[in-house]
N, C-alpha and C positions, 0 to 999 in steps of 0.2 A: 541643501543643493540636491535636485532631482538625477538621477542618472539617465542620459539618451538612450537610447535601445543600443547604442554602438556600444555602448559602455557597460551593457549587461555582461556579468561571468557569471559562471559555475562556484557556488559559494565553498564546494568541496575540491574541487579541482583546477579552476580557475581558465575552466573552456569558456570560450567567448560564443556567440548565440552564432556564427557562422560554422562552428570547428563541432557543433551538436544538433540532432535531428530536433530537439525540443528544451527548451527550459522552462520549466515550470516554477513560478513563482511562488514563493511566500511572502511574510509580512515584510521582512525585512532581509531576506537571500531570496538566491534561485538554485536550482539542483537541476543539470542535464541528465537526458537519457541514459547515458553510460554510467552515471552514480547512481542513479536508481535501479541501475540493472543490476551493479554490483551489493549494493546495500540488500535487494531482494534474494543476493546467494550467500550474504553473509546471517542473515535473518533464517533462510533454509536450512543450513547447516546448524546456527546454534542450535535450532529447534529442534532438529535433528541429533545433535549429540546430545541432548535431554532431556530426548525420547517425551517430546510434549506434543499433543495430539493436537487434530485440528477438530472446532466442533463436528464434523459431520462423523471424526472416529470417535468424538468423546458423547454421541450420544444428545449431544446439544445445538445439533444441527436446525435445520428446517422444521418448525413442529406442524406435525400433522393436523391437519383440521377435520373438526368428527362432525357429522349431518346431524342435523335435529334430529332424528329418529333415535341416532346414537347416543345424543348427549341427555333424552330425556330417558333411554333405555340404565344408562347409567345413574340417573337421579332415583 
């Protein structure tokens, strides 16, 4: 049995798609605005107490792209 759009909730909190700016769907739940806002300060804080770095502090950021001149200068 399909569910109508009326019958959408929040698979963590059980907001209905009127009571949230957005639900975002997966396979088989949905997750409102407000749980992913909070799930994203629960996420900051562990990472935060265990002092675990984001690529661009660990060095593993964006990698730089070297010019042919560079890359044959290195060869």
């Amino acid at each position: 049995m399909s569910k109508t759009s009326k019958d959408i909730k929040c698979s963590f909190c059980g907001a209905g798609k009127q009571d949230s700016l957005m639900l975002i769907a997966g396979l088989d739940a949905h997750i409102c605005d407000k749980c992913v806002n909070q799930a994203n300060d629960i996420l900051a804080e562990e990472l935060k107490l265990r002092k675990v770095k984001s690529p661009q502090q660990s060095g593993n950021g964006p990698a730089t792209v070297l010019k042919p001149l560079e890359i044959k200068a290195h060869l």
